[in-house]
C-alpha positions in Angstrom: 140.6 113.3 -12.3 139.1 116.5 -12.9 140.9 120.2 -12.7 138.8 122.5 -10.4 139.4 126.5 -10.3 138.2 128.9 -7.9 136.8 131.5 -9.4 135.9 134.0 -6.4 138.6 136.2 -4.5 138.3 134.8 -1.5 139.0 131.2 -0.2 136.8 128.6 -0.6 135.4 125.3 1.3 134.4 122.7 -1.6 132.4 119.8 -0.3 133.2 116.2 -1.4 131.3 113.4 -0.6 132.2 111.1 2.4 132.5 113.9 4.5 135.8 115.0 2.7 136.3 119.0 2.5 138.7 120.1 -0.8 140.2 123.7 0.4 140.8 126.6 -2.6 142.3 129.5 -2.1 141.4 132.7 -4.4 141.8 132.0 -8.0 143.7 128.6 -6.9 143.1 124.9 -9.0 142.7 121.4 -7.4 142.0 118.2 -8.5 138.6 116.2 -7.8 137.8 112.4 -8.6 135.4 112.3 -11.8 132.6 111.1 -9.4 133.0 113.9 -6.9 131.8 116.3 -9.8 128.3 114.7 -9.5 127.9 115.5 -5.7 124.9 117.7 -4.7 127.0 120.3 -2.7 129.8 120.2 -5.3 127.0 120.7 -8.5 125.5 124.2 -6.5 129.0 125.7 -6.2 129.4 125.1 -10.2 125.9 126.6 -11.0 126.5 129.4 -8.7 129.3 130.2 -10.9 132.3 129.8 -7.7 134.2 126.8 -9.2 135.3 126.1 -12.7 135.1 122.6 -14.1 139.1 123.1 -16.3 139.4 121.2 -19.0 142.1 118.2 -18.8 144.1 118.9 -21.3 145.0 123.0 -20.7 145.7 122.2 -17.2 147.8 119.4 -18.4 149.6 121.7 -20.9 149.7 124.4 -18.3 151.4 121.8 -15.8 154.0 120.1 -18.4 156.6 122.8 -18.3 156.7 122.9 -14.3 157.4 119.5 -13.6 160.7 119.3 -16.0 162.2 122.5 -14.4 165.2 122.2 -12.2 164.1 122.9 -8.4 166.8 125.4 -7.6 167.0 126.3 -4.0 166.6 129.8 -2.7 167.1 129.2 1.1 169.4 128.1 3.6 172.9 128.3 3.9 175.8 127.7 0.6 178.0 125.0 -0.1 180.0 123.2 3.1 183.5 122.6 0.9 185.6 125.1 2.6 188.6 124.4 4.1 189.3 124.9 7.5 192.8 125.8 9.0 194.2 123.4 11.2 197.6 122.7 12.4 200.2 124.8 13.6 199.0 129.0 13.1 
């Protein structure tokens, strides 16, 4: 797998073979298969200077401290463990 940037500020519609369309939004990264990279359409974008070809192992660096954090919510309603008064009042 190959690590693909957008290097333009706008989004962007990468072209993969079999038809497939890889969406990038400004200054976003995706992932590509390693034979995708040698697609016509694909190779312009690259030489037009649009899409960065990043290297494997600084997006894997760049990834390995997200993917241990703890996924801390910051929606939706607080714990359910109150008690509720019943009985005689």
């Amino acid at each position: 797998m190959k690590s693909i940037q957008n290097k333009t500020t706008g989004p962007l519609r990468v072209p993969l073979p079999r038809g497939k369309v890889l969406h990038l939004g400004p200054h976003k990264t995706g992932q590509i298969n390693d034979p995708a990279a040698e697609h016509p359409p694909f190779k312009k974008l690259v030489e037009a200077g649009k899409i960065e070809i990043v290297e494997e192992g600084a997006q894997a660096a760049a990834s390995a401290g997200v993917g241990s954090a703890v996924h801390v919510s910051s929606q939706g309603a607080g714990p359910k463990n109150t008690m509720r008064k019943t009985g005689d009042r």
